[in-house]
Each structure stands twice: as structure tokens, then as C-alpha cells.
VEXDREN-2710 file (C-alpha; in Angstrom, 1 decimal):
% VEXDREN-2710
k/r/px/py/pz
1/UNK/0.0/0.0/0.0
2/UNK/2.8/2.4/1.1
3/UNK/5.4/1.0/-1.6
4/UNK/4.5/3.9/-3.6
5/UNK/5.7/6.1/-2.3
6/UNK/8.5/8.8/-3.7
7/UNK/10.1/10.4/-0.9
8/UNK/9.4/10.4/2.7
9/UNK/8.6/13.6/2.9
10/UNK/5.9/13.6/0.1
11/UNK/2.6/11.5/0.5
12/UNK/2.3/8.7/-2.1
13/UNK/-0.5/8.5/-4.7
14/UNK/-2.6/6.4/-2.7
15/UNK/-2.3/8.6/1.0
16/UNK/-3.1/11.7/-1.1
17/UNK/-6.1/9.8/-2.8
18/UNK/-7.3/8.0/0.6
19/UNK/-6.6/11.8/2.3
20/UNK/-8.7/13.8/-0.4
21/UNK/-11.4/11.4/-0.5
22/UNK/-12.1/11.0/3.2
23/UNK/-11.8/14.5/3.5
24/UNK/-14.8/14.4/0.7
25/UNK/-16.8/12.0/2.9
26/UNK/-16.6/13.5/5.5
27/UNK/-17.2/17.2/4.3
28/UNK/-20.5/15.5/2.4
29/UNK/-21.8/14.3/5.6
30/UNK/-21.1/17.4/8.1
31/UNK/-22.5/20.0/5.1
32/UNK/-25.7/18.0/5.1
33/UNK/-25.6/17.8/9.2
34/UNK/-24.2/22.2/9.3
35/UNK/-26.7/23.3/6.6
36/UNK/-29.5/23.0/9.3
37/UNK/-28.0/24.4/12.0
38/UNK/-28.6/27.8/10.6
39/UNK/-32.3/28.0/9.6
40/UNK/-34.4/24.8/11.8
41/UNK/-34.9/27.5/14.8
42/UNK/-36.4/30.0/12.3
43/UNK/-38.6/26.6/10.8
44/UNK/-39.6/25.0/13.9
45/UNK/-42.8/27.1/14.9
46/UNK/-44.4/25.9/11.5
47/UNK/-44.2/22.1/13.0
48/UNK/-46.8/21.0/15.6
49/UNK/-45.2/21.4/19.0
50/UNK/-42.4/23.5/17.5
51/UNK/-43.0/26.2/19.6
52/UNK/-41.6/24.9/22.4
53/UNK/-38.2/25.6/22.7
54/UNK/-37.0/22.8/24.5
55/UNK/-38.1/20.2/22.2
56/UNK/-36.2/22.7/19.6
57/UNK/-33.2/22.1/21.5
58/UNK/-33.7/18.8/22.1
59/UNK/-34.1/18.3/18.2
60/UNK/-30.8/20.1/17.5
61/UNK/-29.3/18.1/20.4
62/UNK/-30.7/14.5/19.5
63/UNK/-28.2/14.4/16.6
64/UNK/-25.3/14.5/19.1
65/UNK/-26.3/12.3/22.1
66/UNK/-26.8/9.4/19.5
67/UNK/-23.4/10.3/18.0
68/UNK/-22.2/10.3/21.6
69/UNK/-23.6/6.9/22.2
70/UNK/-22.5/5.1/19.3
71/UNK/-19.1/6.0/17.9
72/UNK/-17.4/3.1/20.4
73/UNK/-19.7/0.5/19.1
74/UNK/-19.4/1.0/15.6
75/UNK/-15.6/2.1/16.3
76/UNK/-15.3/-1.9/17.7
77/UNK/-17.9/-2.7/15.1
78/UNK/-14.9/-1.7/12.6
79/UNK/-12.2/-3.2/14.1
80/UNK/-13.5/-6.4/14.2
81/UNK/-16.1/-6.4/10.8
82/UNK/-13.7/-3.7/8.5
83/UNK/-14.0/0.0/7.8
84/UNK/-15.8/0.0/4.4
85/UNK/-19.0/-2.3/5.3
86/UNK/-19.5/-0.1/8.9
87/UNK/-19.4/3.3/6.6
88/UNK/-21.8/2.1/4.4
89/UNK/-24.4/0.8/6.8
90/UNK/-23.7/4.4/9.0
91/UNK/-24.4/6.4/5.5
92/UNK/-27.2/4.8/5.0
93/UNK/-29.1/5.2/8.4
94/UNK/-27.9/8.7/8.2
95/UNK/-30.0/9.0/4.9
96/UNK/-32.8/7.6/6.8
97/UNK/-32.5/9.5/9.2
98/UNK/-32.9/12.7/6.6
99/UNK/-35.7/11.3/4.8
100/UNK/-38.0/10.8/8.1
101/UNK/-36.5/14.3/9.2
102/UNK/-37.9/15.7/5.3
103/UNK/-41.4/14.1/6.2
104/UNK/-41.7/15.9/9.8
105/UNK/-44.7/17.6/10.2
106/UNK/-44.8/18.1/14.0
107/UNK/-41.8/18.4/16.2
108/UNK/-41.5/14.8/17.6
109/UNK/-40.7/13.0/14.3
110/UNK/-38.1/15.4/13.5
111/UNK/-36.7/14.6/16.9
112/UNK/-36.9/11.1/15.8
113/UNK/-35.1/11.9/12.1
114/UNK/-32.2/13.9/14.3
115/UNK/-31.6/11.3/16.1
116/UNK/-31.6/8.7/13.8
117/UNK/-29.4/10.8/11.8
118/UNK/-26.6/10.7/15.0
119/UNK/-27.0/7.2/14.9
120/UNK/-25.0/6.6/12.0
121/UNK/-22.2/7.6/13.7
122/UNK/-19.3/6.6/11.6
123/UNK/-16.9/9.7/12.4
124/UNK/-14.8/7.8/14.3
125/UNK/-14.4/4.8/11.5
126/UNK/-13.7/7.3/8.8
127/UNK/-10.6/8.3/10.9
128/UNK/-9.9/4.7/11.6
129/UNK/-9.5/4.0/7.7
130/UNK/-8.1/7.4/7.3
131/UNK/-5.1/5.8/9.6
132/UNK/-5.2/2.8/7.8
133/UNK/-4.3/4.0/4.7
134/UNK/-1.8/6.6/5.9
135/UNK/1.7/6.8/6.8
136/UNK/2.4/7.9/10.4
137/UNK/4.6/10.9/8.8
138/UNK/1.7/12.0/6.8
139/UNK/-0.8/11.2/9.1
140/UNK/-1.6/14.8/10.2
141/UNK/-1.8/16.3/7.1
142/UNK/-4.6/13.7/6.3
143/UNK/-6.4/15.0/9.7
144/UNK/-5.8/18.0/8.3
145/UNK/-7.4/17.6/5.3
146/UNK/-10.1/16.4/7.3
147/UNK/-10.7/18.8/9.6
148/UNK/-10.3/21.3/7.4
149/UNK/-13.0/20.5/5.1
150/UNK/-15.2/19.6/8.2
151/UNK/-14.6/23.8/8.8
152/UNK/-15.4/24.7/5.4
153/UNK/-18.4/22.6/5.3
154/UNK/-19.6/24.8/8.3
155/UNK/-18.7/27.8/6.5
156/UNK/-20.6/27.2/3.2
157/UNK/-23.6/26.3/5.0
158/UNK/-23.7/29.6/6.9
159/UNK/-24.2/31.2/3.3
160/UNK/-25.8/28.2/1.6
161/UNK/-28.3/27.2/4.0
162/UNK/-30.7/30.6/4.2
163/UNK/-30.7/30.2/0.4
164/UNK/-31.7/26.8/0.4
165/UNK/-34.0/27.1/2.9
166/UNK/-36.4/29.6/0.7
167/UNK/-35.8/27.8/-2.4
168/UNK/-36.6/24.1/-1.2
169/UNK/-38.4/24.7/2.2
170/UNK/-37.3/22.5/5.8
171/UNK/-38.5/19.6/4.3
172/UNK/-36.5/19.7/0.5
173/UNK/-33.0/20.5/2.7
174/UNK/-33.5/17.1/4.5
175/UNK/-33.8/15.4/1.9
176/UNK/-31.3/16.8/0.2
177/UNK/-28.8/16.3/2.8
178/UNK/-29.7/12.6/2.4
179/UNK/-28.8/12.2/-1.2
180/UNK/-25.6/14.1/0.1
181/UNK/-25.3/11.2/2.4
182/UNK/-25.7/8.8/-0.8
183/UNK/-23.3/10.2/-2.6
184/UNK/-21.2/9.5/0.0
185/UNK/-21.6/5.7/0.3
186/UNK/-20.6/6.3/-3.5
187/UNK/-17.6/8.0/-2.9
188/UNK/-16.4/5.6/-0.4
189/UNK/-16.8/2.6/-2.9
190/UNK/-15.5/4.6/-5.9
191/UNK/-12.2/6.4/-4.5
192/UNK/-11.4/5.3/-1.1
193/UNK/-8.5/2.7/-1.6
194/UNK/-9.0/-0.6/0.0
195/UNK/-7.6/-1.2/3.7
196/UNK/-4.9/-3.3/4.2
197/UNK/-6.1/-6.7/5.3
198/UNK/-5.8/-6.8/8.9
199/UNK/-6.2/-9.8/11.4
200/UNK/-9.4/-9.8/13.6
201/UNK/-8.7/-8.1/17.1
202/UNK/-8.1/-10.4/19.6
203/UNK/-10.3/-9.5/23.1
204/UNK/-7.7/-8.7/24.8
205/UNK/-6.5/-6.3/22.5
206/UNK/-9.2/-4.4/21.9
207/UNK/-10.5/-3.8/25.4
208/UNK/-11.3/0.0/26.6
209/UNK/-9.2/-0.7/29.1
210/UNK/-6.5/-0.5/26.6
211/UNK/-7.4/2.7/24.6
212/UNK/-8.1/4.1/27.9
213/UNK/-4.7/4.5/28.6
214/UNK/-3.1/8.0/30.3
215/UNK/-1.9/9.7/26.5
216/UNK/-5.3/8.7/25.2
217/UNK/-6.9/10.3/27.9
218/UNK/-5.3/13.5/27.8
219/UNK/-6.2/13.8/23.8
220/UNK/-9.4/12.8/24.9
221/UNK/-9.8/15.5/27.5
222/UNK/-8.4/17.9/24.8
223/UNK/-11.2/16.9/22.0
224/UNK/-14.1/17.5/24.8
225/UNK/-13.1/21.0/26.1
226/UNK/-12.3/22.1/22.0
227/UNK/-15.7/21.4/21.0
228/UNK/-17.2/22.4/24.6
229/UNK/-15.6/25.6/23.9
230/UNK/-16.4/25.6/20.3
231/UNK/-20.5/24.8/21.2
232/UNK/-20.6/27.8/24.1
233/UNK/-18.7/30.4/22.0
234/UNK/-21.4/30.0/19.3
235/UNK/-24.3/30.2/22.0
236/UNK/-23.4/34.2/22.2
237/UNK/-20.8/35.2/19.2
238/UNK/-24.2/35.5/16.3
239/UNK/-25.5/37.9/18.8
240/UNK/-22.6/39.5/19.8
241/UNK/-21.9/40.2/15.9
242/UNK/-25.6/41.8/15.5
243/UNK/-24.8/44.1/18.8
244/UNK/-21.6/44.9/17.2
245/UNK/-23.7/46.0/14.3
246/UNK/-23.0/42.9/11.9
247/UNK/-26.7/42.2/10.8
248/UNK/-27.4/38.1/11.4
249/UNK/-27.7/37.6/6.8
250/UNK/-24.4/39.0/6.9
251/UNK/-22.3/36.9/9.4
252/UNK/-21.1/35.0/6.5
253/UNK/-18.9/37.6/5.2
254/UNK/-17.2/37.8/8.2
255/UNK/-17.2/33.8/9.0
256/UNK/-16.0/32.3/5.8
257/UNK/-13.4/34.8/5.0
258/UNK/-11.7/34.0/8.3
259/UNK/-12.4/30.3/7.9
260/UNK/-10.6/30.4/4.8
261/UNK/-7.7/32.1/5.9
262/UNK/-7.6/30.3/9.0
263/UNK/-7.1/27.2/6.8
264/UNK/-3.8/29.2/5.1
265/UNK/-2.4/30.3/8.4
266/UNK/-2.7/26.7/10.5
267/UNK/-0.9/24.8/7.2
268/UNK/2.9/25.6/8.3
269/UNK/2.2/24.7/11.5
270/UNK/0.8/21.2/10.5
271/UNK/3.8/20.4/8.3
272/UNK/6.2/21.3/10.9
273/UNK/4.8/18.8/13.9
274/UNK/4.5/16.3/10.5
275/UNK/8.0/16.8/8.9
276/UNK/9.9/17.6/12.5
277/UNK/8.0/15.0/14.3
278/UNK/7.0/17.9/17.1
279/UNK/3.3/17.7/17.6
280/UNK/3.6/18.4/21.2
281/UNK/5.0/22.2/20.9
282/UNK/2.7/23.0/18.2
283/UNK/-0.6/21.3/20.2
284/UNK/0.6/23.3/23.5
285/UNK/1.2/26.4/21.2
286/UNK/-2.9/26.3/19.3
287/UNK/-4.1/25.5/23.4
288/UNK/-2.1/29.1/24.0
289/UNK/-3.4/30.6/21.5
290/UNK/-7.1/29.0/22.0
291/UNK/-6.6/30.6/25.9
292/UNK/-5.6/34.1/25.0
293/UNK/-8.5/34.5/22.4
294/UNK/-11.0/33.0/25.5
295/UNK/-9.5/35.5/28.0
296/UNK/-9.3/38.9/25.5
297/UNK/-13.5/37.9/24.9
298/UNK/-13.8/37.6/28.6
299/UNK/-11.9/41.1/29.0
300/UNK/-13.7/42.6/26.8
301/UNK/-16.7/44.2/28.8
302/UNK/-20.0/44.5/28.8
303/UNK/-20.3/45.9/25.0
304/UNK/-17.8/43.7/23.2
305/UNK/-15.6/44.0/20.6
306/UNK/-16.1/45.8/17.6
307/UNK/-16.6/43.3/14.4
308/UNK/-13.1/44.3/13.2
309/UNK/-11.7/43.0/17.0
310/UNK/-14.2/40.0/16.7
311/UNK/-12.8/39.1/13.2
312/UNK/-9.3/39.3/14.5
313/UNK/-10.0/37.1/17.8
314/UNK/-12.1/34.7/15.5
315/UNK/-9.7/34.3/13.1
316/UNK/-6.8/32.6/16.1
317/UNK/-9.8/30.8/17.4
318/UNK/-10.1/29.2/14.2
319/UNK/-6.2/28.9/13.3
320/UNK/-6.2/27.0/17.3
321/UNK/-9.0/25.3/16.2
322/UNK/-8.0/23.9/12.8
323/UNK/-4.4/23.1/13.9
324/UNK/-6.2/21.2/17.2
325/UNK/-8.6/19.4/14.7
326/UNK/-5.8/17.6/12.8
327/UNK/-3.0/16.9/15.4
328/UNK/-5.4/15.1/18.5
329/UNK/-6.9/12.5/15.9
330/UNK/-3.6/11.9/14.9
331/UNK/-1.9/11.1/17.8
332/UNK/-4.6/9.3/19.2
333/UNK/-4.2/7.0/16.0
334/UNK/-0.2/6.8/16.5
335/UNK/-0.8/6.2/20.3
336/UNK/-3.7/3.2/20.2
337/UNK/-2.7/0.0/19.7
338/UNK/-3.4/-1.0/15.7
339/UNK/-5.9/-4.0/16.8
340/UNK/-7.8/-1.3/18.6
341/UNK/-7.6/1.9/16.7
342/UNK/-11.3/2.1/15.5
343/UNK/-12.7/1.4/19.5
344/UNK/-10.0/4.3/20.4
345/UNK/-11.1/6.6/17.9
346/UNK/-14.9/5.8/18.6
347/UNK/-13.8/6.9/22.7
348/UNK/-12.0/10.3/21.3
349/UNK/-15.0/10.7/19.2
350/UNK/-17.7/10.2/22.1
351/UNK/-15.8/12.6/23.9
352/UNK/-15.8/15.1/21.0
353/UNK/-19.6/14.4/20.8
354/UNK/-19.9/15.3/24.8
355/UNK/-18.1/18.3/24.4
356/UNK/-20.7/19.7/21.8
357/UNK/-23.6/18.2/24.0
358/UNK/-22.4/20.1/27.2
359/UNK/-20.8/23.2/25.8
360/UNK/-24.8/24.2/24.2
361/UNK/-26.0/22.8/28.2
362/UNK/-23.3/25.2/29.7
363/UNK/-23.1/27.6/27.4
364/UNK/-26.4/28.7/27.6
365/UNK/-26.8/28.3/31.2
366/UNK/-23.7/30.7/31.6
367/UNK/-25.4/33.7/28.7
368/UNK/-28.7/33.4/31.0
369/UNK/-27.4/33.7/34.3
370/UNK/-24.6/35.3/34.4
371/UNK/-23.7/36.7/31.1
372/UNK/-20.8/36.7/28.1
373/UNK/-17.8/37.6/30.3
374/UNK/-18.6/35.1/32.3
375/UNK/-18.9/32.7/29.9
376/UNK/-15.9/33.2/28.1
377/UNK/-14.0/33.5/31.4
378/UNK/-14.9/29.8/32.6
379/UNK/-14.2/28.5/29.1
380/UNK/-10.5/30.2/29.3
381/UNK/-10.0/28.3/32.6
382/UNK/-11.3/25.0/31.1
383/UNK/-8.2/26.0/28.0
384/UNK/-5.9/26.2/30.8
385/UNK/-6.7/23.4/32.8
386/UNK/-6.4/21.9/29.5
387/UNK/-2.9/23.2/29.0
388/UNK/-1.7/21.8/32.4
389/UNK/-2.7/18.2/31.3
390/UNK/-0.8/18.9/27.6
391/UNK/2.1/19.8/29.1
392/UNK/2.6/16.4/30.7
393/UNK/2.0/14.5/27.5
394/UNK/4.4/12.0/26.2
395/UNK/4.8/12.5/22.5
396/UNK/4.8/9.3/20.5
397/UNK/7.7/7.8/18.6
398/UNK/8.2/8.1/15.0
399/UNK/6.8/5.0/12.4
400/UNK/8.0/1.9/13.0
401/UNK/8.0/2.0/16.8
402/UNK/6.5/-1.6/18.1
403/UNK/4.6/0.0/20.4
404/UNK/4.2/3.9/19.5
405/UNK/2.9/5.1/23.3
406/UNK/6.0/4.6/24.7
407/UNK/8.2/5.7/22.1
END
């Protein structure tokens, strides 16, 4: 699979093909998940029982508990049955999930289309493959391909999904972002390479109580305060942009310019923790950075920033952000043992599920009761108690260590 390859320090023809395709899977499946984040709110009241705010929430939210419950079982599910067959069956229930979500016409069965959506949780198995297929020196860039598209996936539905919306109505956007999800199952058949041919994972091997290990946990800590972080900030930046005189149908122009130069700014960091084999001053650098922008938004008073400030602090979250989305993946790939990679990935991924769960709970708590300052100041301390675990972190070896945790 890797005898392709030209020089070490240039991905072969089948990494870059396994990288951009993944990338293309995923970025499918999140732009059919981000293109209703943006408009449902502004749909509900027209379902019956859509009024109610809390079943609202608990429609946005359904998608993420059953992601939350599911990524370890269909990460084992992968490790033990292959990557490909666990995809497709995840696609597909995802596409369900849509279609029953397109048909809503009260609030409860578009609860029950989010949450059949989650269920196909395969997040943490594209990741799995994605490590498969991948050298360990490339291995970042591939998470960064990843988690980059996963951010401009977010960013086109912010301008795509208002459009949509009056075009096709609630009910044409879910089922469009099922034949998104289709498309996907095709993609993954047509372009992904094969996985090398592994042996099953013996029971011993594959036990959480290895992938539970100290390094894993830290990453894992890391990938639930990111997207707890991630889910608050967003509870009170749309309205913080309207107060600073941004009007909502503009926030694109400020969020997918910065997106897209975000993606730029985090690339030389990426190639240097790839090429150099230093993730750990580069992940304790983007936690740094991630802090200071929490802390200047806590700082900032009662008002806030103006939008040019906001840009400016938006633009570092999202360089920490991007550069955080591709190293932790990797080195939780690097870290687990192979016979166990999926059922580690589908732990980090629960975790990253969590975070986006709690961050709306706390989030929102924090903006009622106590306000934005407040707010950003607790998520700053949660970056730096996150900081103090990094700093303890044992970097893993480079390729072709037995047993890359203690390398």
C-alpha cells in the first residue's frame, strides 16, 4: 500500500487519494448535518409542537447524544467487521434518518429523524480507515485535510443554507442532505483505496481498558473542552456580531473569510509537527493561542468587541482550532494500539460528541445567568486546565516504533 511512495517527505498517490477522499466524505456528511443548524430555529414554529423551545433544543441536540452513544460501538464494530461495510451501513441510516427528518410535520418526528441521523455515527471509522491507509509521517496532514474540510463545510452552510432554505423549504433541505449522504456511500466505494487486510482483534487487545490509557486520555480531554468551547462560543458570538452591528444575513462575510484564511495560516504549523516529528510544541502552542483568544473575549466588557476586533479574535480561534482538529486525531491514531484503533477513535470521538452536548448545556446556562464575560471566562479556565494536562504529554515515537505510546 505504502510501496508507492516517492520520498518520505511527500505523501504517495494512494495517501493523497485515501486523504482527499475521506476529506470528501466526510465534508459530504457534516454540510448535510451544518446546513440546518442555521435555519431549523427559524422553521420549527411551523411544525406542531415547535413552539416549544426545549423540544427545539432537544431536536438540535438528538443528533449529538446518539453520536455520543454510538461512535465506540461502531468504532469496535470496525475493528473487528472492516472499515468500508460499517461506513456504508452508518451512510445509509444517516440517509434515513434525513428522509424521516424531510417528512416531519410536527416536532417529535423530526426529533426522531435527528436522532436517527446521530446514529449513524461513523466519524470515528472514517478516521480509523483514514489511519489505515496513511503513513504515520503523513498522518496529520490527512487530519488535516479532514478537519479542514469539516470547517469549510460549516462555512458554506452559513451562506448556503438561508438560500436553500427559501428555495426548497425544511422539508427539500433534509432530503437533500440525504442524497448528500448517498453520494457519500458512492464515494467511499468509488475512491477510497481498499484497507490493508488486517487480522481480527483479539479480546484482549481491543479492550477499553487498553485505549483508555493516560496519552489517550489526555487527547481525549483535549477533543471534549475544544468542541465544549467551540459549542458555548457560538451560544453568544451570532449575537454579539448583531450588537456589534453585523446584521445576522451578513455573518457570513465575516465567518468564511476567516475560515478560509484560517485554513492558510494553521498549514505551516501542520507540516512542521509532520515533517519535524513535534506535535507536542505545536498542540501546547494552538491551546495558548485558543486561551488568549478566550480570555481577550472575557476582557472585553459589557459591550464587546467591535466586528473588526471580533474578526481578529475569531480568526486565532479558528487557526487554534484547525491546527487542534488535525493533530489530536492523529496522535490518538499513533498512540492506540493498531488491533484497537477504530474502538479508540470511537472513545475520542464520544468525547468530542460530549463536548458539543455540554458546551450548548453550559453555554447557555452561563449567557442566562450570568452573562458573556462570564462565559468566556470559565471556558478560558477549562483551556488552561487543559494546557496543564498537555504539558505532561508524552509524544509518540516516530513510524516503525513496536509500540508507538512509549516511544
Amino acid at each position: 500500500m505504502l510501496a508507492d511512495r516517492v520520498s518520505p517527505d511527500r505523501m504517495s498517490p494512494t495517501e493523497l487519494r485515501a486523504g482527499v477522499s475521506l476529506a470528501g466524505v466526510f465534508g459530504l456528511r457534516m454540510l448535510g448535518l451544518f446546513l440546518i443548524l442555521p435555519v431549523f430555529a427559524v422553521h420549527a414554529p411551523q411544525l406542531e409542537g415547535g413552539d416549544n423551545l426545549v423540544l427545539v433544543g432537544i431536536a438540535l441536540g438528538a443528533y449529538g447524544l446518539t453520536q455520543a452513544m454510538l461512535q465506540i460501538p461502531f468504532g469496535l464494530a470496525s475493528d473487528r467487521w472492516g472499515r468500508k461495510p460499517v461506513i456504508y451501513f452508518g451512510l445509509v441510516l444517516f440517509a434515513a434518518g434525513s428522509l424521516l427528518a424531510a417528512a416531519a410535520g410536527e416536532i417529535w418526528t423530526a426529533i426522531a429523524g435527528r436522532a436517527l441521523q446521530g446514529a449513524g455515527a461513523i466519524s470515528s471509522v472514517v478516521v480509523a480507515l483514514a489511519a489505515d491507509l496513511t503513513s504515520e509521517r503523513h498522518r496529520t496532514k490527512v487530519m488535516a485535510m479532514i478537519g479542514s474540510m469539516i470547517s469549510l463545510a460549516f462555512a458554506l452552510s452559513l451562506v448556503g443554507a438561508p438560500l436553500l432554505y427559501q428555495a426548497i423549504g425544511m422539508g427539500g433541505l433534509f432530503a437533500a442532505i440525504g442524497a448528500l449522504s448517498l453520494a457519500a456511500v458512492w464515494v467511499v466505494a468509488v475512491a477510497v483505496p481498499e484497507p490493508p487486510r488486517r487480522a481480527p482483534a483479539a479480546r484482549g487487545e481491543a479492550g477499553l481498558a487498553v485505549v483508555l490509557q493516560p496519552e489517550l486520555l489526555r487527547l481525549n480531554l483535549g477533543i471534549f473542552v475544544l468542541h465544549l468551547v467551540q459549542m458555548a462560543m457560538f451560544v453568544v458570538l451570532p449575537t454579539m456580531l448583531v450588537g456589534a452591528g453585523l446584521a445576522l444575513e451578513r455573518h457570513w462575510v465575516l465567518y468564511l473569510p476567516v475560515v478560509l484564511a484560517s485554513f492558510a495560516i494553521m498549514l505551516p504549523a501542520v507540516f512542521y509537527a509532520d515533517r519535524r516529528n513535534r506535535p507536542k510544541p505545536v498542540l501546547v502552542g494552538a491551546v495558548v493561542l485558543l486561551a488568549l483568544v478566550l480570555a481577550a473575549l472575557s476582557a472585553s466588557g459589557a459591550r464587546g468587541p467591535g466586528v473588526a476586533a471580533l474578526a481578529a479574535l475569531l480568526l486565532a480561534f479558528f487557526v487554534a482550532f484547525n491546527v487542534l482538529e488535525a493533530l489530536l486525531p492523529s496522535l490518538v491514531s499513533r498512540i492506540a494500539p493498531v488491533a484497537a484503533r477504530g474502538a479508540a477513535i470511537g472513545v475520542y470521538n464520544t468525547a468530542q460528541t460530549l463536548g458539543l452536548f455540554f458546551g450548548g448545556l453550559a453555554g447557555g446556562w452561563l449567557a442566562k445567568h450570568h452573562g458573556a464575560g462570564v462565559l468566556f471566562g470559565t471556558c478560558a479556565v477549562l483551556a488552561l486546565g487543559w494546557l496543564a494536562v498537555a504539558l505532561g504529554m508524552r509524544p509518540p515515537g516516530r513510524a516503525g516504533a513496536v509500540n508507538p505510546a512509549h516511544g
